[in-house]
SELUM-38229 format. One line per field, with one value per residue: residue number from 1; residue in one letter; x negated, y negated, z negated of N, C-alpha, C in turn. Coordinates in nm, 2 decimals, padded with zeros to 4 digits. Each point is the difference from the previous one (the first is absolute). Example, Ala and Ser with C-alpha at 12.3 -4.5 7.8 and 13.67 -1.06 7.14 Angstrom:
# residues 2
seq = c(1, 2);
type = c(a, s);
n.u = c(-01.32, 00.04);
n.v = c(00.57, -00.11);
n.w = c(-00.78, 00.07);
ca.u = c(00.09, -00.09);
ca.v = c(-00.12, -00.11);
ca.w = c(00.00, 00.00);
c.u = c(-00.09, 00.08);
c.v = c(-00.12, -00.11);
c.w = c(00.00, -00.08);
This chain:
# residues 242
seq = c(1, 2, 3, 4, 5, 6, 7, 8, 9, 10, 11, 12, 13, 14, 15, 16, 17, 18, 19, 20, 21, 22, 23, 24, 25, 26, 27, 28, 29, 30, 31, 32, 33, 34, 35, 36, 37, 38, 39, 40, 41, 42, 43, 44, 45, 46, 47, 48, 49, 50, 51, 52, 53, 54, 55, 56, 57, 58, 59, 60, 61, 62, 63, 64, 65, 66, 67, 68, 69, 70, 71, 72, 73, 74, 75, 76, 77, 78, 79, 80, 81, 82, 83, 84, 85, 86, 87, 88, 89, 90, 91, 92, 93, 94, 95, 96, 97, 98, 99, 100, 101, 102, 103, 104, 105, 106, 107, 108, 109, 110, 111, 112, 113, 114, 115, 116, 117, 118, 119, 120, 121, 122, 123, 124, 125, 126, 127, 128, 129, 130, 131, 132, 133, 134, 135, 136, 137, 138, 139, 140, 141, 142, 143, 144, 145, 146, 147, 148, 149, 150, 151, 152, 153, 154, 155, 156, 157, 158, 159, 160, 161, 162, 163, 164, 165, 166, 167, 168, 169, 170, 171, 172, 173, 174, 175, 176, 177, 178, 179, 180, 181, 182, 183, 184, 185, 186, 187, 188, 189, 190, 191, 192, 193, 194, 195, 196, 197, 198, 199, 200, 201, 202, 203, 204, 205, 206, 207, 208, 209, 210, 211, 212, 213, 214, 215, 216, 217, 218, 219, 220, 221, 222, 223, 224, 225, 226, 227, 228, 229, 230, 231, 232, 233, 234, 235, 236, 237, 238, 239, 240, 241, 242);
type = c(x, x, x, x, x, x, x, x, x, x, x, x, x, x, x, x, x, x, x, x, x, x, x, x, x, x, x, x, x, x, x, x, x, x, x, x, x, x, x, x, x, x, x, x, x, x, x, x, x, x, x, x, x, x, x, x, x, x, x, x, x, x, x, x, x, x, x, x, x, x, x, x, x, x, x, x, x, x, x, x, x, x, x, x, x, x, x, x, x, x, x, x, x, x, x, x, x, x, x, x, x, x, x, x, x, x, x, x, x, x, x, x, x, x, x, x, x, x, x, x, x, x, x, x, x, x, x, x, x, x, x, x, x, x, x, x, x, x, x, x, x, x, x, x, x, x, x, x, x, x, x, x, x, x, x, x, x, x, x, x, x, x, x, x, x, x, x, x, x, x, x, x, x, x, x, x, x, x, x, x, x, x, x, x, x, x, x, x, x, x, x, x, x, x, x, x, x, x, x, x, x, x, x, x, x, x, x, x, x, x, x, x, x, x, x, x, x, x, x, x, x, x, x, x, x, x, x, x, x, x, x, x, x, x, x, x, x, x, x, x, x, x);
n.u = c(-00.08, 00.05, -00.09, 00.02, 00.06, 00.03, 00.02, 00.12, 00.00, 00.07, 00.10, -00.07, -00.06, 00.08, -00.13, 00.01, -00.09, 00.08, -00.02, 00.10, -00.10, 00.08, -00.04, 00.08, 00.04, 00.02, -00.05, 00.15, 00.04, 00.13, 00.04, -00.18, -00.03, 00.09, -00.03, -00.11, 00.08, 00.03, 00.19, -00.06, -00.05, 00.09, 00.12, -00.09, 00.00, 00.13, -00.08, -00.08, -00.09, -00.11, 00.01, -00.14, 00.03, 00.10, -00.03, -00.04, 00.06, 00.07, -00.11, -00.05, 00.12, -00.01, -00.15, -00.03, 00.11, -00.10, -00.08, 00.09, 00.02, -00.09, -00.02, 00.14, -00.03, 00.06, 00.08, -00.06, 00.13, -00.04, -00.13, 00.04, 00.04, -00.02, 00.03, -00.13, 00.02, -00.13, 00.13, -00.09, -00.03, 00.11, -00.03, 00.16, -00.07, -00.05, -00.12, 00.09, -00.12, 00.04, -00.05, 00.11, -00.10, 00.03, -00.07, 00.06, -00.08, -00.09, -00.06, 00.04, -00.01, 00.00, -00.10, 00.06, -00.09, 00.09, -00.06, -00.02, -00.01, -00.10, 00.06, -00.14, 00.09, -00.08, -00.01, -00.10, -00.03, -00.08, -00.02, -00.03, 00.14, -00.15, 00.10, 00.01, -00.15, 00.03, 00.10, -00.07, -00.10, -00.03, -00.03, -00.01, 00.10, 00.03, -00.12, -00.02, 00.07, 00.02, -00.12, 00.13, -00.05, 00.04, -00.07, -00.12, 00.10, 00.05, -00.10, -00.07, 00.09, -00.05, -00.11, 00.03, 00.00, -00.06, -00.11, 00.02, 00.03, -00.11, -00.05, 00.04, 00.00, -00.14, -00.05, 00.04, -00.03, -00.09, 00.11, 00.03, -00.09, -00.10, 00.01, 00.02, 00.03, -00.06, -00.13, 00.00, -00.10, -00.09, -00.07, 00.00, -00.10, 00.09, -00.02, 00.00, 00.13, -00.06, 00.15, -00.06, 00.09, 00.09, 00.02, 00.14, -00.09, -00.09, 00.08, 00.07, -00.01, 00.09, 00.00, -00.08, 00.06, -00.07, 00.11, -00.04, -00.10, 00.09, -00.01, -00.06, -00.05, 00.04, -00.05, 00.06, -00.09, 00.17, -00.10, 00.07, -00.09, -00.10, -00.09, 00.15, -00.01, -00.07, 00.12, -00.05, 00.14, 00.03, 00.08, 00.00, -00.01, 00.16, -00.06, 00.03, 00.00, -00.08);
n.v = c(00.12, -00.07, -00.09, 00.00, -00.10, 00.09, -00.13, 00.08, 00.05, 00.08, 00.12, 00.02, 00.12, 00.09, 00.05, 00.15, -00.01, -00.14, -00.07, -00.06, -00.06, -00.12, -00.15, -00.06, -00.08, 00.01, -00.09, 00.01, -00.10, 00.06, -00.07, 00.01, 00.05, -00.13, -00.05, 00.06, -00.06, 00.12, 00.05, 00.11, 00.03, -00.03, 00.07, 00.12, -00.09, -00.05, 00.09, -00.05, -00.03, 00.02, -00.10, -00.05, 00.04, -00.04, -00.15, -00.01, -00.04, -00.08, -00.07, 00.07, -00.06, -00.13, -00.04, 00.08, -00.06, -00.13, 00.05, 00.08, -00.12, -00.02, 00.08, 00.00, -00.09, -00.06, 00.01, -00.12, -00.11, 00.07, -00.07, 00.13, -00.03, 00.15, 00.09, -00.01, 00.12, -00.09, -00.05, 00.05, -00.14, 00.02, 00.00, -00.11, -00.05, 00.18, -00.04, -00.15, 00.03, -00.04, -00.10, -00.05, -00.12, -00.09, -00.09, -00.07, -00.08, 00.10, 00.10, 00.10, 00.06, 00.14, 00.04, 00.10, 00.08, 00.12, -00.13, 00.08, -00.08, -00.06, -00.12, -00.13, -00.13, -00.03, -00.07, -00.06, 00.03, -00.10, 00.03, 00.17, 00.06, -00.03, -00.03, -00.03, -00.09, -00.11, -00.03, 00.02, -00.02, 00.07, 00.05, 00.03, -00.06, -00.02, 00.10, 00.00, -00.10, 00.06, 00.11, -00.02, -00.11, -00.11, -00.02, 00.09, 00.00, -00.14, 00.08, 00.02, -00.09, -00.09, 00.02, 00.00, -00.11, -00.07, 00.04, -00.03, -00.18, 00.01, 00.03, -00.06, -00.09, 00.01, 00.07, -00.20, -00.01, -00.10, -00.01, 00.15, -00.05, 00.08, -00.13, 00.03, 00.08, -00.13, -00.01, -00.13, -00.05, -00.12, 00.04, -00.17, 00.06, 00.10, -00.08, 00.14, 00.04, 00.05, 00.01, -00.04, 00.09, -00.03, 00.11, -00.03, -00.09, 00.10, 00.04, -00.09, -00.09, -00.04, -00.14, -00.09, -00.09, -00.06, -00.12, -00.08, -00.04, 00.03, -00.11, 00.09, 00.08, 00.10, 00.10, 00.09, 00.14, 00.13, 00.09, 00.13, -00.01, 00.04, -00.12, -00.06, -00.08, -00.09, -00.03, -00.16, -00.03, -00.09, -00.01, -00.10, -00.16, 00.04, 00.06, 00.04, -00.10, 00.04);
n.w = c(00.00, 00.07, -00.06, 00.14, 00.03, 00.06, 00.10, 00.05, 00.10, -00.04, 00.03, -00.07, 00.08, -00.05, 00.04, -00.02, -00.13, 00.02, -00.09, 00.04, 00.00, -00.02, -00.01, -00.11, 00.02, -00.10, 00.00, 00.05, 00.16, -00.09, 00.03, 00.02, -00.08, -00.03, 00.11, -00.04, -00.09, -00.06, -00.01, -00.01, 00.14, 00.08, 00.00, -00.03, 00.11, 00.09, -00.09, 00.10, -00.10, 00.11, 00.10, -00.10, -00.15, 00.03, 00.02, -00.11, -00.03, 00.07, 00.02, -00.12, -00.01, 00.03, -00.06, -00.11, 00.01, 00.01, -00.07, -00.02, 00.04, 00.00, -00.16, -00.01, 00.02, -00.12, 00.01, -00.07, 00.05, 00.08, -00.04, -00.01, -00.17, -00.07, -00.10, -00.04, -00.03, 00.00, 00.09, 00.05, 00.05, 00.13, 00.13, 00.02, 00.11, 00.06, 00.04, 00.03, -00.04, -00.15, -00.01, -00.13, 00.00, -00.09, 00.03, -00.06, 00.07, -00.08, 00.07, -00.01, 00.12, -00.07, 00.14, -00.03, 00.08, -00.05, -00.05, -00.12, 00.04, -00.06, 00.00, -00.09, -00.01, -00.05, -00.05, 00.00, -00.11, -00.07, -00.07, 00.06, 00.01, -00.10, -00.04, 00.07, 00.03, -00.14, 00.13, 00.11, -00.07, 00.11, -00.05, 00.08, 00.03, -00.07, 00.02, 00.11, 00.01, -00.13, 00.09, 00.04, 00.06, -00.02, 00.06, -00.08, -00.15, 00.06, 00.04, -00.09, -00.11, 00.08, 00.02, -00.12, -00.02, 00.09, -00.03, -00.12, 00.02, 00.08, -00.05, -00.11, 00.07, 00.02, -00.13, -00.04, -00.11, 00.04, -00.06, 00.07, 00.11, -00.11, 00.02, -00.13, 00.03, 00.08, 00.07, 00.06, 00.08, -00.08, 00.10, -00.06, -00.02, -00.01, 00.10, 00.01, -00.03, -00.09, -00.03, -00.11, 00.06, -00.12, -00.11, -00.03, 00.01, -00.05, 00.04, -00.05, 00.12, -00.11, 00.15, -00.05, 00.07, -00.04, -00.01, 00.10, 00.00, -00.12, 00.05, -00.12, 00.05, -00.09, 00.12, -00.03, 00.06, -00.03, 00.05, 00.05, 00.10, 00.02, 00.06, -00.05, 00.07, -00.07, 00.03, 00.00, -00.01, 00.05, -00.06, 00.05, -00.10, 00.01, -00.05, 00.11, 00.00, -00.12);
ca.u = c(00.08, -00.08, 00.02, 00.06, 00.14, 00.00, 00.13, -00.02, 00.03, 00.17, -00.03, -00.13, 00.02, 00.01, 00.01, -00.03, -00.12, -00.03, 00.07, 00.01, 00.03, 00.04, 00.01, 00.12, 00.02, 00.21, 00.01, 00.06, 00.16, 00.06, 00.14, 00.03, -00.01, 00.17, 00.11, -00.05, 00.04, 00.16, 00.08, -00.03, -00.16, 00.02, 00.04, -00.11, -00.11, 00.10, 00.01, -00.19, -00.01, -00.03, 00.03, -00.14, -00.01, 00.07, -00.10, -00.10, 00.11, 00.09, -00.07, -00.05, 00.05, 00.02, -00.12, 00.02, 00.09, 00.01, -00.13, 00.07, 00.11, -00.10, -00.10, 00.09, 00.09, 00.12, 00.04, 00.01, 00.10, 00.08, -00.11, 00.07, -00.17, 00.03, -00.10, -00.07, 00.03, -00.08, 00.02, -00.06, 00.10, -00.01, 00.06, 00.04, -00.08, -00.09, -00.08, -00.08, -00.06, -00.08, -00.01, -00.03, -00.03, 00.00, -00.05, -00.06, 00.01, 00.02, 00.11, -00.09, 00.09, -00.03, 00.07, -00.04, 00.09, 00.00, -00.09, 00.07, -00.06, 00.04, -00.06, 00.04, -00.11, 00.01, -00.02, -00.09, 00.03, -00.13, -00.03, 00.12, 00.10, -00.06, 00.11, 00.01, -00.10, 00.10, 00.07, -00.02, -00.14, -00.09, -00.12, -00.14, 00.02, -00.02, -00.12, -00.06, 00.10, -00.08, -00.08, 00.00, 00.08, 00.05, 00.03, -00.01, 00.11, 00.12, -00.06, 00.03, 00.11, 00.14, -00.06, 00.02, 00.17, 00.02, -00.03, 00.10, 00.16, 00.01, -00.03, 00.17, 00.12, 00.00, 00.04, 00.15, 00.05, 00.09, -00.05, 00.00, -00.14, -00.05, -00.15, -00.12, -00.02, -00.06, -00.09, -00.07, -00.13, 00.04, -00.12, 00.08, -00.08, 00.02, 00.10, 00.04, -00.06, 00.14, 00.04, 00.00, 00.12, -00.01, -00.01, 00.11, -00.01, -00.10, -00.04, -00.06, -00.14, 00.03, -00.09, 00.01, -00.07, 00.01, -00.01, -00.07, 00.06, 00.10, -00.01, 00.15, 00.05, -00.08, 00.11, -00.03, 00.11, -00.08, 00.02, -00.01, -00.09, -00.12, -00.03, 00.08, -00.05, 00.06, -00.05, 00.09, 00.03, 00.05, 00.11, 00.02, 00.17, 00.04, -00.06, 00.15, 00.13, -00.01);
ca.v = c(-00.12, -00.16, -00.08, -00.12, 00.05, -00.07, -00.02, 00.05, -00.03, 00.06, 00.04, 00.12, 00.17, 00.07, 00.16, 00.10, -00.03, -00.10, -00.08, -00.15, -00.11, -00.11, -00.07, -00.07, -00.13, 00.02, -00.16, -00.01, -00.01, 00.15, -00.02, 00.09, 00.14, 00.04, 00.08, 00.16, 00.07, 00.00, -00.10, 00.06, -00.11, -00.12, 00.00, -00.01, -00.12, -00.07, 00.01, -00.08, -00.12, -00.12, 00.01, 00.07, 00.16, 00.03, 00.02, 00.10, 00.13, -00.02, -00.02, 00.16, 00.14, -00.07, 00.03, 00.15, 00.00, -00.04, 00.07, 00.10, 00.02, -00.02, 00.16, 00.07, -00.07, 00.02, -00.16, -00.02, 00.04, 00.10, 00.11, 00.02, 00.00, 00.10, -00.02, 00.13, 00.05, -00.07, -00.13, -00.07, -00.03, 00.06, 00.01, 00.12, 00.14, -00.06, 00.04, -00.12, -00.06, -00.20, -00.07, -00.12, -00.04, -00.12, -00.06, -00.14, -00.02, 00.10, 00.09, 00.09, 00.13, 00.10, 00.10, 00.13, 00.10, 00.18, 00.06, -00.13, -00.14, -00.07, -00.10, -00.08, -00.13, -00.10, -00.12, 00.01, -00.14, -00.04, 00.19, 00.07, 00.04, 00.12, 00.10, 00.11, 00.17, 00.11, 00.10, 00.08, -00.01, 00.12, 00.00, -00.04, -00.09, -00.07, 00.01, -00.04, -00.08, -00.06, -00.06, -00.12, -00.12, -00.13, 00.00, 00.15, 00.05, -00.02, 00.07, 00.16, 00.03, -00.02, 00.12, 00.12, -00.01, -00.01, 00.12, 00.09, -00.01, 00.06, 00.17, 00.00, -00.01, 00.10, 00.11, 00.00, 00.05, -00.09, -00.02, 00.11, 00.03, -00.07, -00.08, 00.08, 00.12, 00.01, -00.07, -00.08, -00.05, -00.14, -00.01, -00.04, 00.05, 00.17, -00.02, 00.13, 00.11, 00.13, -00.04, 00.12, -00.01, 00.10, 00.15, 00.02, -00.09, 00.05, 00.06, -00.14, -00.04, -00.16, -00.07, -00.14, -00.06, -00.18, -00.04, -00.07, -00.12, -00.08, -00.11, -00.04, 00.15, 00.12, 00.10, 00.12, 00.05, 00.12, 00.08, 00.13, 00.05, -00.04, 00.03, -00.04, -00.16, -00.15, -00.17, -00.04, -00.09, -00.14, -00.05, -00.11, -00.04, -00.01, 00.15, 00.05, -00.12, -00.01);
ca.w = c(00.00, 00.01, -00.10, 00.02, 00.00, 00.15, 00.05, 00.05, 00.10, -00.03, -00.06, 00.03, 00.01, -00.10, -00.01, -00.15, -00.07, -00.03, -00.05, 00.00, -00.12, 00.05, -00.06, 00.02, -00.10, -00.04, -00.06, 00.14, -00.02, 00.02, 00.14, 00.16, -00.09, -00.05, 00.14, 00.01, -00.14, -00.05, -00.12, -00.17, -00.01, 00.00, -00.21, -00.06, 00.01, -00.12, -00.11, -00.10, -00.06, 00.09, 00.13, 00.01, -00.02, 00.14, 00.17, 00.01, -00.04, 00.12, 00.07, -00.02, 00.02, 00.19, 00.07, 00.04, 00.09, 00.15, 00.01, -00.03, 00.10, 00.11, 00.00, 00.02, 00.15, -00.06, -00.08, -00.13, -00.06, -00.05, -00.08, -00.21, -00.06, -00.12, -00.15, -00.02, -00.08, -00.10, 00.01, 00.07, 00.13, 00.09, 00.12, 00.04, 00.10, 00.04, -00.08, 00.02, -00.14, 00.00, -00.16, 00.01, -00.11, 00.01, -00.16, 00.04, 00.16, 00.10, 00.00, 00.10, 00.02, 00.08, 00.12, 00.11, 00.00, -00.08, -00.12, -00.10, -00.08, -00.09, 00.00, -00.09, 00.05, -00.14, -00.01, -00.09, -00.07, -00.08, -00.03, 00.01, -00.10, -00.01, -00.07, 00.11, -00.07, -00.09, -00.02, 00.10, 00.04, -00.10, -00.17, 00.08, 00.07, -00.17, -00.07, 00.06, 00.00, -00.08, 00.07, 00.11, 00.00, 00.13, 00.14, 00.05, -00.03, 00.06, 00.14, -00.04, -00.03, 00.07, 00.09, -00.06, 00.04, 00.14, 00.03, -00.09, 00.06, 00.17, -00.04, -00.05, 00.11, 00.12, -00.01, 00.04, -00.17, -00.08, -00.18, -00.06, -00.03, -00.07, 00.01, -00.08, 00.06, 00.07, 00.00, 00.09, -00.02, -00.04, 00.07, 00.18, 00.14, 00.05, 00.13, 00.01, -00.17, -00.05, -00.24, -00.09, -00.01, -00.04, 00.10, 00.09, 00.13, 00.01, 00.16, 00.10, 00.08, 00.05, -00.02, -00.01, 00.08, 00.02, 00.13, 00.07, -00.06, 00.01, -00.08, -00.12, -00.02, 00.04, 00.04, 00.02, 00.13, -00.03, 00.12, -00.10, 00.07, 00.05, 00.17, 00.07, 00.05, -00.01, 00.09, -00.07, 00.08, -00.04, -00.02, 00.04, 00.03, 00.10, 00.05, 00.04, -00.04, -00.11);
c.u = c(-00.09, 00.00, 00.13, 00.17, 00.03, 00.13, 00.04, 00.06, 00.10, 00.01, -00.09, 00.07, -00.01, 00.02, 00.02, -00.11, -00.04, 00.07, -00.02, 00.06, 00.02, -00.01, 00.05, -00.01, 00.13, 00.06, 00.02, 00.14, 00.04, 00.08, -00.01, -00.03, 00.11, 00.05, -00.05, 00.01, 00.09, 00.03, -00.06, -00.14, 00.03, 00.06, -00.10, -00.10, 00.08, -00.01, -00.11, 00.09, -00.02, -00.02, -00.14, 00.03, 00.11, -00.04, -00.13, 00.04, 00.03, -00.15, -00.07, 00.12, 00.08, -00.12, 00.04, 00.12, -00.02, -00.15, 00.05, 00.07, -00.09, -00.05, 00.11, 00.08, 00.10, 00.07, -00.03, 00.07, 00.08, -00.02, 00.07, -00.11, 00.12, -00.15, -00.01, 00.04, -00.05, 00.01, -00.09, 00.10, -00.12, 00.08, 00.10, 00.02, -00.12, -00.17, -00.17, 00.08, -00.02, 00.01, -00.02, -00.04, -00.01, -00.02, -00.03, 00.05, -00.01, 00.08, -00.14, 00.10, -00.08, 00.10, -00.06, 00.11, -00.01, -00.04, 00.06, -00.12, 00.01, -00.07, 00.04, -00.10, 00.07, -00.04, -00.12, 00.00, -00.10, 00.06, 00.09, 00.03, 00.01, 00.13, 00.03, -00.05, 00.05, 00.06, 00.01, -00.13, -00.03, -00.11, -00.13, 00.03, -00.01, -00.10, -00.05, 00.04, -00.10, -00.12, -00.06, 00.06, -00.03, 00.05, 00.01, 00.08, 00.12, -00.02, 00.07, 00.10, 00.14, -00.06, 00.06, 00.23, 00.06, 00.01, 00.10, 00.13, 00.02, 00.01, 00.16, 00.07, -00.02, 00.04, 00.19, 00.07, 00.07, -00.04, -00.04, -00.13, -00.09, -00.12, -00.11, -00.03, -00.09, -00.12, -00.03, -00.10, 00.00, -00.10, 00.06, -00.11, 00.00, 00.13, 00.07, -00.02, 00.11, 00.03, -00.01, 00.14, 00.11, 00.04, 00.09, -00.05, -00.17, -00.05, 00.07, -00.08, 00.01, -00.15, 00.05, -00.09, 00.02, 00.04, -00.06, 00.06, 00.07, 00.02, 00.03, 00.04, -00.07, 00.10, -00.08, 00.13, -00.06, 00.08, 00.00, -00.12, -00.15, 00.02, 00.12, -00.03, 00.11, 00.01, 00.04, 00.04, 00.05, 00.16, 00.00, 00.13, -00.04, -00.01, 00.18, 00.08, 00.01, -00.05);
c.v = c(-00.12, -00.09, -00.12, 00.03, -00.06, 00.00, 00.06, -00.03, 00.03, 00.10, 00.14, 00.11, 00.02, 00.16, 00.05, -00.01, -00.14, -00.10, -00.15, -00.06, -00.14, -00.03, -00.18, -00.18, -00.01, -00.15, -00.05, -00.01, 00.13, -00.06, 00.12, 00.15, 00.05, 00.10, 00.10, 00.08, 00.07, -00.06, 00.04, -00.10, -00.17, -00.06, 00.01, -00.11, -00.09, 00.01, -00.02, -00.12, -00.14, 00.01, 00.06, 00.13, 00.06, 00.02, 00.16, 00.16, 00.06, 00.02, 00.16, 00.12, 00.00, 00.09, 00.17, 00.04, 00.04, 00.09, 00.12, 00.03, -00.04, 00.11, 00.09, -00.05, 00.00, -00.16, -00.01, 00.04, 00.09, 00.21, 00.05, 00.11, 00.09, -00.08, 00.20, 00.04, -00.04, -00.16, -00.07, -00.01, 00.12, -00.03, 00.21, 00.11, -00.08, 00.06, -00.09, -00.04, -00.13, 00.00, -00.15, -00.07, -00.17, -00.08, -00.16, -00.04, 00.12, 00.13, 00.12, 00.09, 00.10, 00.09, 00.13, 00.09, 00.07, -00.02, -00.16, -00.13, -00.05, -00.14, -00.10, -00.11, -00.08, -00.13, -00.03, -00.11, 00.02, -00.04, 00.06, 00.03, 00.16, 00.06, 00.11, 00.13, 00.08, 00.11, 00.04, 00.03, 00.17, 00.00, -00.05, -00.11, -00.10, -00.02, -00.06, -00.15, -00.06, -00.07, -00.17, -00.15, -00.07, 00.08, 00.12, 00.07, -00.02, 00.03, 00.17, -00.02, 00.03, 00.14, 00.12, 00.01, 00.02, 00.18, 00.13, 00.01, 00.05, 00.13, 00.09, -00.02, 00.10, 00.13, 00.02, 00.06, -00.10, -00.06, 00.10, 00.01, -00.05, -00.06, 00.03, 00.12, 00.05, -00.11, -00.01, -00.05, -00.09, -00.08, -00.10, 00.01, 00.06, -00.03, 00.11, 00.12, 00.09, 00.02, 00.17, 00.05, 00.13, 00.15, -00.01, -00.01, 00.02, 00.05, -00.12, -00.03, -00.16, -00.07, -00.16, -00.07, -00.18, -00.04, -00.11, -00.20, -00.10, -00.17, -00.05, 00.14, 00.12, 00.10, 00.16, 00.06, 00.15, 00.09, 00.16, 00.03, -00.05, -00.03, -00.09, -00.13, -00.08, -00.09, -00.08, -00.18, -00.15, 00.00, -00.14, -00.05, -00.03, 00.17, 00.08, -00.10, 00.00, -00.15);
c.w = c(00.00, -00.13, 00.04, 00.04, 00.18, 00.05, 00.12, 00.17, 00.06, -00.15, -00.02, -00.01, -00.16, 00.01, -00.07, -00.01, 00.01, -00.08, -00.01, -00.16, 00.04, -00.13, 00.06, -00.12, 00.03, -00.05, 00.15, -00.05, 00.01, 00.12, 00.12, -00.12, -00.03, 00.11, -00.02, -00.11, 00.00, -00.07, -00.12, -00.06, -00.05, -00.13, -00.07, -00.01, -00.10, -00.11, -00.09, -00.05, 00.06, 00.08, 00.11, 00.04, 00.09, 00.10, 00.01, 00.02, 00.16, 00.09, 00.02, 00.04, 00.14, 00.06, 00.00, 00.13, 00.11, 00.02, 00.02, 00.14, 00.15, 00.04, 00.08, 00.12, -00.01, -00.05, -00.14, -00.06, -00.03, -00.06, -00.12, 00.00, -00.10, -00.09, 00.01, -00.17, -00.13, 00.02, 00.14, 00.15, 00.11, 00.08, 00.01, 00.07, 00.05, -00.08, -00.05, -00.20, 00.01, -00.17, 00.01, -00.14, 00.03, -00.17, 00.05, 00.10, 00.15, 00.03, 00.07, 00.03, 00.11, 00.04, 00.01, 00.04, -00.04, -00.11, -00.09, -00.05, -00.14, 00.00, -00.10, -00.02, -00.18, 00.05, -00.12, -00.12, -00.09, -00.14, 00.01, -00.09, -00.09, -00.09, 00.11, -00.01, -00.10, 00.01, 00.16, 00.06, -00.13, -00.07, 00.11, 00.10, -00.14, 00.00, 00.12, -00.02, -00.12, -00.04, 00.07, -00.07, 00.08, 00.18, 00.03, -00.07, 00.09, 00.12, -00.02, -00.04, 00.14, 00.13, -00.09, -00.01, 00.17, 00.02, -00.06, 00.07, 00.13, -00.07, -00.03, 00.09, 00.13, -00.05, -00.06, -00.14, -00.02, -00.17, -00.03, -00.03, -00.11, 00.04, -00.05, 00.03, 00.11, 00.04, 00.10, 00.03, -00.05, 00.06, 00.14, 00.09, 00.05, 00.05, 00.04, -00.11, -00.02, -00.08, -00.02, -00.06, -00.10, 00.07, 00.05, 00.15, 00.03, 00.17, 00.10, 00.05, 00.01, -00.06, -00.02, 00.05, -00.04, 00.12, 00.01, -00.16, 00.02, -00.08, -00.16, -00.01, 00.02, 00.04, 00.04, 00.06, -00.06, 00.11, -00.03, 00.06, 00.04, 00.14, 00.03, 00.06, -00.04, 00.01, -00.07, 00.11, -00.05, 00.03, 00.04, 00.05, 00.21, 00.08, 00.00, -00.08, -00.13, -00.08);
């Protein structure tokens, strides 16, 4: 995968064994996102607090839509999405996987096919919000953690969250899963790695990958397999009428 995030010239091939990751700035008028929502989507936006956290809202789940519906030559609008037996959204047929994650101003969303994703972008803040570690960081994610301050803790800290949350959502539990139960690298140098995962989930092959930098944010993307290619792309306002 490239360090950089590149814009693209329509939209790119998506084979079996590749995954696209897009990344997105969601601080946009909702007016043209609204038309690609459903009514369920659209109530749901109605219902933030501010009109910010609206627009952001409307802007990420417009972008998967219409990224969804480009991969599938299908209309946005008219994409239904079931929940997997552990809560995670899905496309109701079909065998084109995605995940979505949004924090702040951004949004990231991944694509593949056959194979399940997990992706998750934070938003970084000085100093991080070490209660967290408390209570979903494992006895060695702690300890390493301990170790560290200033710049190089809120490096590892949020490298060690980004990472956990792609991890949980790709393997798709949900709450179910215990955060402590499992160990991630805390190492933000190890751009590509593998969680130490409990036995239930011992003959796994899932990998974690960093993605490329994001302004104000850290994001990681988890994949079940070795060898898959990643790309990663620009969301840009105006990109399919968004």
């Amino acid at each position: 995968m490239s360090d950089t995030w590149t814009m693209p010239s329509g939209f790119p091939d998506l084979p079996p064994g590749q995954v696209q990751v897009w990344r997105l700035r969601t601080d946009r008028d909702p007016a043209a996102g609204l038309a690609v929502l459903s009514a369920e989507e659209r109530q749901r936006a109605d219902r933030f607090r501010t009109d910010l956290l609206r627009a952001r809202y409307v802007a990420a789940h417009a972008a998967l839509r219409l990224l969804l519906g480009r991969a599938l030559e299908a209309p946005a609008d008219r994409l239904r999405f079931r929940q997997s037996a552990w809560g995670k959204p899905e496309l109701a047929e079909g065998d084109l996987r995605f995940n979505l994650s949004h924090s702040g101003p951004w949004a990231v969303v991944a694509l593949a096919r056959g194979i399940e994703v997990g992706v998750d972008v934070e938003t970084v803040s000085h100093p991080p919000p070490l209660e967290v570690a408390g209570i979903a960081y494992s006895a060695a994610e702690r300890a390493t953690l301990a170790g560290l301050s200033g710049p190089a803790l809120t490096a590892a800290f949020y490298a060690v969250w980004t990472r956990k949350e792609a991890l949980s959502k790709g393997i798709g539990r949900g709450f179910s899963f215990d955060f402590t139960g499992f160990t991630v690298s805390a190492d933000p140098a190890e751009r590509v790695s593998r969680p130490m995962l409990p036995p239930d989930l011992a003959g796994a092959d899932w990998h974690l990958h960093d993605l490329p930098p994001i302004e104000g944010a850290a994001a990681a993307l988890a994949v079940p397999a070795a060898g898959l290619g990643v790309a990663a792309w620009r969301f840009e306002p105006g990109l399919w009428g968004l």
